[in-house]
GUKE-264223 format. One record per residue: x, y, z of N, C-alpha, C in turn; residue in three letters; residue number from 1. Coordinates in steps of 0.02 Angstrom, whole numbers. Example, Ala and Ser with C-alpha at 12.3 -4.5 7.8 and 13.67 -1.06 7.14 Angstrom:
# GUKE-264223
rec nx: 660 ny: -284 nz: 390 cax: 615 cay: -225 caz: 390 cx: 660 cy: -165 cz: 390 r: Ala k: 1
rec nx: 642 ny: -112 nz: 354 cax: 684 cay: -53 caz: 357 cx: 645 cy: 2 cz: 394 r: Ser k: 2
END
This chain:
# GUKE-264223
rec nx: -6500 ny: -5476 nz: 918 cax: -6475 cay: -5417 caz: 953 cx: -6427 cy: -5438 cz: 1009 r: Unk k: 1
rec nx: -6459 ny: -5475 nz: 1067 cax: -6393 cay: -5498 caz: 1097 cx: -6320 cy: -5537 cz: 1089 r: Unk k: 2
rec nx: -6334 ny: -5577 nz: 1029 cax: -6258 cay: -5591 caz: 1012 cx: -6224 cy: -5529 cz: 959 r: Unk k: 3
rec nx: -6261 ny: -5476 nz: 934 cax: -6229 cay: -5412 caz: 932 cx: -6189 cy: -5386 cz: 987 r: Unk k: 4
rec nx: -6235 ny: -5366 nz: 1017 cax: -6201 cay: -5357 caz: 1084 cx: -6132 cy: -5364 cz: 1115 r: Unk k: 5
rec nx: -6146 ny: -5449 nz: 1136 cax: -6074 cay: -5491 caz: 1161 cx: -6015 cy: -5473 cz: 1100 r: Unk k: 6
rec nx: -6035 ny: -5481 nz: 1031 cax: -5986 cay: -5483 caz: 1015 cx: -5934 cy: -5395 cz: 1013 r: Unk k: 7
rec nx: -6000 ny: -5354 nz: 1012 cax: -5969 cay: -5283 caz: 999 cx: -5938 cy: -5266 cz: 1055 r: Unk k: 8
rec nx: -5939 ny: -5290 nz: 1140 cax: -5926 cay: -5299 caz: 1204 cx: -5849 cy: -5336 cz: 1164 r: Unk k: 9
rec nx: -5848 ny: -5384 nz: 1151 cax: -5776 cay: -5426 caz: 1156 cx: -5741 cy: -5392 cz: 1095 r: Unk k: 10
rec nx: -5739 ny: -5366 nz: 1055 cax: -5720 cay: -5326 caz: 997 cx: -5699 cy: -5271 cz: 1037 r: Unk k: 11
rec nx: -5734 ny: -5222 nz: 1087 cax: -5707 cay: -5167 caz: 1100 cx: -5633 cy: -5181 cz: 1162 r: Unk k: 12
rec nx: -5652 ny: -5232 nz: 1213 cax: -5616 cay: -5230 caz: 1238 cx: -5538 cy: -5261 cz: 1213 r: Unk k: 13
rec nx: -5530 ny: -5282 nz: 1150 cax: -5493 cay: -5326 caz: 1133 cx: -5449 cy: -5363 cz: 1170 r: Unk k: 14
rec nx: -5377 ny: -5345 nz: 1147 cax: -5355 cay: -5390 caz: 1207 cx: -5307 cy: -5366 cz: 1284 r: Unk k: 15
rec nx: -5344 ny: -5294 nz: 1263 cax: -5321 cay: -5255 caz: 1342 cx: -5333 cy: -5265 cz: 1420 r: Unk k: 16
rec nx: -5392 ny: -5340 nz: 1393 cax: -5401 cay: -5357 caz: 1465 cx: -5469 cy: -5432 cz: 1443 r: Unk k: 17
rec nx: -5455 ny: -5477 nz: 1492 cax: -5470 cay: -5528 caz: 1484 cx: -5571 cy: -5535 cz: 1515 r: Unk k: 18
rec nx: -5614 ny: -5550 nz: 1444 cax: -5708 cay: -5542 caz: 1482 cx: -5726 cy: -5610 cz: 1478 r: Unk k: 19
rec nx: -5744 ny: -5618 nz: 1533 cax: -5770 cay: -5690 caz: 1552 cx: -5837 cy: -5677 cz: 1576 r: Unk k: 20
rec nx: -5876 ny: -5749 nz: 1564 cax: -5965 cay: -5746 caz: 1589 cx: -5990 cy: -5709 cz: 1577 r: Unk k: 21
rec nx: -5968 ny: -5664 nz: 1520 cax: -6031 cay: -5623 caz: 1468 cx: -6091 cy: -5646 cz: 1442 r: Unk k: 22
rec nx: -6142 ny: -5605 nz: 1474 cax: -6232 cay: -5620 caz: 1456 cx: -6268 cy: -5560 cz: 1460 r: Unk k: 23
rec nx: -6303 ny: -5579 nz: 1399 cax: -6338 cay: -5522 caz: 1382 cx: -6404 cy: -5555 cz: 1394 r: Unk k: 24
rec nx: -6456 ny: -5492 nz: 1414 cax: -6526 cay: -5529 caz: 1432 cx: -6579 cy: -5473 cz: 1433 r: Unk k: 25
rec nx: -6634 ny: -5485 nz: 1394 cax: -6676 cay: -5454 caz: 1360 cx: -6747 cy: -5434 cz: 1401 r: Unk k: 26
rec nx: -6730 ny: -5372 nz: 1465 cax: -6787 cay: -5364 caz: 1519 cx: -6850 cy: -5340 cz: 1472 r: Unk k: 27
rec nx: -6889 ny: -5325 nz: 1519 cax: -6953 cay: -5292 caz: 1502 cx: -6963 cy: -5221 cz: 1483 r: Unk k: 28
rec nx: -6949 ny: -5203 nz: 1424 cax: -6924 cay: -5131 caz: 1413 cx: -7011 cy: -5072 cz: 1428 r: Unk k: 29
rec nx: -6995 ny: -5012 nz: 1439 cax: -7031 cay: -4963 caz: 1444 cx: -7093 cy: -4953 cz: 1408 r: Unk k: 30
rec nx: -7147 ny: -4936 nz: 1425 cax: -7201 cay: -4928 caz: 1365 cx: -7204 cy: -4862 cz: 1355 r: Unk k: 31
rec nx: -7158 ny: -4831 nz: 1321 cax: -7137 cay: -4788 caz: 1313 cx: -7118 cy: -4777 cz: 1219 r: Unk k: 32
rec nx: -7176 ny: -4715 nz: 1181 cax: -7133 cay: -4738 caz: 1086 cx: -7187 cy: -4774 cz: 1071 r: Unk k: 33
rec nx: -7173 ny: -4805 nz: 1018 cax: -7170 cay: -4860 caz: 947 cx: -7170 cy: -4893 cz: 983 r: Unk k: 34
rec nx: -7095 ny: -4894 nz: 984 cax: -7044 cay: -4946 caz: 998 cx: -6997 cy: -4934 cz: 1085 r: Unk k: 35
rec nx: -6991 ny: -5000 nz: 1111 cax: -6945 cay: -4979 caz: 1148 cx: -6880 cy: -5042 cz: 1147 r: Unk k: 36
rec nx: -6854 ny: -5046 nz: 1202 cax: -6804 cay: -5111 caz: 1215 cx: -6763 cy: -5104 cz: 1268 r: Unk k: 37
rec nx: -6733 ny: -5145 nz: 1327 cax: -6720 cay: -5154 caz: 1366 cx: -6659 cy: -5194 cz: 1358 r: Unk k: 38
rec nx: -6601 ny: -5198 nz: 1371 cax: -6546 cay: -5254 caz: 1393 cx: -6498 cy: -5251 cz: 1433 r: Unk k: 39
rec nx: -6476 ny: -5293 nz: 1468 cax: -6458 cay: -5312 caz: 1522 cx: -6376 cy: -5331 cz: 1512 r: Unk k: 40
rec nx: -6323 ny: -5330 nz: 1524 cax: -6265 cay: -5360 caz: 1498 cx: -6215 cy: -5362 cz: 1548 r: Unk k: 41
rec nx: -6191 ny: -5436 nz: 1563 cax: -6165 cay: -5433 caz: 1626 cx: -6091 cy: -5455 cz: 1606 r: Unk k: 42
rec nx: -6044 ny: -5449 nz: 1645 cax: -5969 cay: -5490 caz: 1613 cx: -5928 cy: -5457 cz: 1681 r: Unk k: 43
rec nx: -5883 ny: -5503 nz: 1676 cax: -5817 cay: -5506 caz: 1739 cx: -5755 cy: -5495 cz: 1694 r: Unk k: 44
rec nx: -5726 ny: -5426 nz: 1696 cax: -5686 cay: -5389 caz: 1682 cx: -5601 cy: -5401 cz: 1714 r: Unk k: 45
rec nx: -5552 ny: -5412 nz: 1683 cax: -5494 cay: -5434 caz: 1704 cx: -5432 cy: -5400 cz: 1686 r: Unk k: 46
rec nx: -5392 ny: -5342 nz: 1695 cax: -5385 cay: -5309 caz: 1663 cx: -5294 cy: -5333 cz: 1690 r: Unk k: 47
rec nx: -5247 ny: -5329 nz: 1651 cax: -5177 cay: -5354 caz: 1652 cx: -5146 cy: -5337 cz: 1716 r: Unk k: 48
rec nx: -5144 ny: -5371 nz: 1778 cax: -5108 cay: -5351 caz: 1830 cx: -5171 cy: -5308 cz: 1875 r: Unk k: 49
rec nx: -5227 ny: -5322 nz: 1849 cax: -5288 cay: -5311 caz: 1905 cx: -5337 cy: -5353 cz: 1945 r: Unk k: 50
rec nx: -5366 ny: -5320 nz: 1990 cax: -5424 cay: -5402 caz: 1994 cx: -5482 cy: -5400 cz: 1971 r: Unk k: 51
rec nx: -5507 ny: -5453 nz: 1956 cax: -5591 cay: -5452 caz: 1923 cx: -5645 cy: -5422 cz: 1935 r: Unk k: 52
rec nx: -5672 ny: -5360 nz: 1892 cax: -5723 cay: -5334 caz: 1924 cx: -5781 cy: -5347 cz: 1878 r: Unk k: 53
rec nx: -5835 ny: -5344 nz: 1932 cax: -5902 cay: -5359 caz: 1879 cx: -5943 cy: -5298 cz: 1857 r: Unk k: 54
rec nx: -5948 ny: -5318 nz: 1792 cax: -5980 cay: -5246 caz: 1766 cx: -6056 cy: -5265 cz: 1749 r: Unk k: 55
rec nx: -6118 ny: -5224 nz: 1733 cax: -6153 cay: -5218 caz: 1705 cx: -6174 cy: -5161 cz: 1683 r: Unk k: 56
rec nx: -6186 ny: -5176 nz: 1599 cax: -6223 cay: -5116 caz: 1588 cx: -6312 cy: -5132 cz: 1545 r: Unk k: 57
rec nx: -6341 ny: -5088 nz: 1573 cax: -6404 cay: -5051 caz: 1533 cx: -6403 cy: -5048 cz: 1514 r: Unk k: 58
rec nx: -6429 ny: -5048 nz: 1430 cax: -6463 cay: -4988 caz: 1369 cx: -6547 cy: -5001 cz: 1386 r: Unk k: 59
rec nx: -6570 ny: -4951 nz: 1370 cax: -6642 cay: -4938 caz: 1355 cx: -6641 cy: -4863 cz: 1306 r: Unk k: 60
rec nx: -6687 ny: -4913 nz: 1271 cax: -6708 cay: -4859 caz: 1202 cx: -6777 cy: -4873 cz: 1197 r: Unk k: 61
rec nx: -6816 ny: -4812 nz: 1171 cax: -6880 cay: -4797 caz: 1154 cx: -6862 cy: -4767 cz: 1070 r: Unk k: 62
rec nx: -6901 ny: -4747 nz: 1052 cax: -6925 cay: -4729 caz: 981 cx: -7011 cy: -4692 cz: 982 r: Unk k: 63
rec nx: -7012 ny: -4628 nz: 926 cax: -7079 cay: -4613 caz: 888 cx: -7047 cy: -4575 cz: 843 r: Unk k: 64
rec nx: -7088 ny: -4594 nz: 799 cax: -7067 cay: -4592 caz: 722 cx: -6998 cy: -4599 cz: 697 r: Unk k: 65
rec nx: -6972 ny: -4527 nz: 692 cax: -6899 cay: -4554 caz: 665 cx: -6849 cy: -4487 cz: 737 r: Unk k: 66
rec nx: -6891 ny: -4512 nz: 787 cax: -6834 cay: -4503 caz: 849 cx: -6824 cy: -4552 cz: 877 r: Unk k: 67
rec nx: -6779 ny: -4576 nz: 900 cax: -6739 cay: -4620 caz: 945 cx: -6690 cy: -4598 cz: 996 r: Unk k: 68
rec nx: -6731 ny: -4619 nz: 1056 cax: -6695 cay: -4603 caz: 1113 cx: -6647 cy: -4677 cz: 1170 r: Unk k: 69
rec nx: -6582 ny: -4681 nz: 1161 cax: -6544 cay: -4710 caz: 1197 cx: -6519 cy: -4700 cz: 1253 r: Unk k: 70
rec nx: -6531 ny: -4721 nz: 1321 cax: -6492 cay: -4716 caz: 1385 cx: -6445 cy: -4780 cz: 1382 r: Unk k: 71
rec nx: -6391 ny: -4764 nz: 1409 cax: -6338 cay: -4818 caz: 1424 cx: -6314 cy: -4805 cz: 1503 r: Unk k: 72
rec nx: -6303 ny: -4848 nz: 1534 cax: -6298 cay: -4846 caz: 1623 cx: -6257 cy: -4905 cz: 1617 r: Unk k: 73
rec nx: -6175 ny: -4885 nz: 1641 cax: -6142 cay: -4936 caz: 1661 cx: -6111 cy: -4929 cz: 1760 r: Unk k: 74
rec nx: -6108 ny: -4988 nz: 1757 cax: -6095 cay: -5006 caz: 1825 cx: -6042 cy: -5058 cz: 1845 r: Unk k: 75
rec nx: -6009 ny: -5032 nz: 1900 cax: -5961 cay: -5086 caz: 1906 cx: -5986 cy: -5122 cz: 1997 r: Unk k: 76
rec nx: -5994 ny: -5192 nz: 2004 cax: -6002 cay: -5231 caz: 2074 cx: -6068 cy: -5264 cz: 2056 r: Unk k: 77
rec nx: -6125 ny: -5247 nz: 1988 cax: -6189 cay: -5240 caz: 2003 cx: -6223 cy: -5208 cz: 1970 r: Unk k: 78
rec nx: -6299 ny: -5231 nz: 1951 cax: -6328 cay: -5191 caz: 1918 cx: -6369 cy: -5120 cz: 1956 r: Unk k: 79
rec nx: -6400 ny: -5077 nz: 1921 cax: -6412 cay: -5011 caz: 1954 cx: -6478 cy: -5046 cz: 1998 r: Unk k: 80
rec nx: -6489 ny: -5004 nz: 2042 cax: -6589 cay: -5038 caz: 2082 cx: -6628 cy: -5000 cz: 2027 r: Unk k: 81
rec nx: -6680 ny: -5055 nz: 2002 cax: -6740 cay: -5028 caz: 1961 cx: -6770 cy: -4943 cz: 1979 r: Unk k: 82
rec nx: -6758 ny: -4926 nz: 2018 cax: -6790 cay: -4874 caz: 2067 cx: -6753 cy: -4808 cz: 2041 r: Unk k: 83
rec nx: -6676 ny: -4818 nz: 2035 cax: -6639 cay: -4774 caz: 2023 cx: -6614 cy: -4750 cz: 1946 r: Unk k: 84
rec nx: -6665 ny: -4802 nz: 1903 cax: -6649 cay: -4796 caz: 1833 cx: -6723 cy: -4758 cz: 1815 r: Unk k: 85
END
């Protein structure tokens, strides 16, 4: 799953702007469902004639039966405080 991730991250941005120190990292997801999952994805964003900003984003997904629920939370400087997700 996480080198899904990185690569669907470097695929989207192609070459409209330059991602460096991309990591993906697999928190402690919700007990929440079936199923749940948690990830973390960090990268320094460079965009042609801009300066480097650091992004992270969230996903967390849960699951029961055949629902599946996805949040995505992106952020730019930083990730969100646990508190506020």
């Amino acid at each position: 799953m996480r080198a899904c991730l990185l690569e669907t991250l470097r695929t989207a941005v192609g070459k409209q702007a330059k991602v460096t120190g991309a990591s993906a990292k697999a928190l402690k997801p919700p007990k929440l469902g079936e199923r749940s999952l948690d990830y973390r994805i960090g990268f320094s964003l460079a965009l042609k004639g801009s300066s480097v900003r650091t992004v992270v984003a969230e996903i967390v997904g849960m699951n029961v039966g055949r629902t599946s629920v996805v949040l995505h939370a992106l952020s730019v400087g930083g990730p969100l405080p646990a508190k506020d997700i």
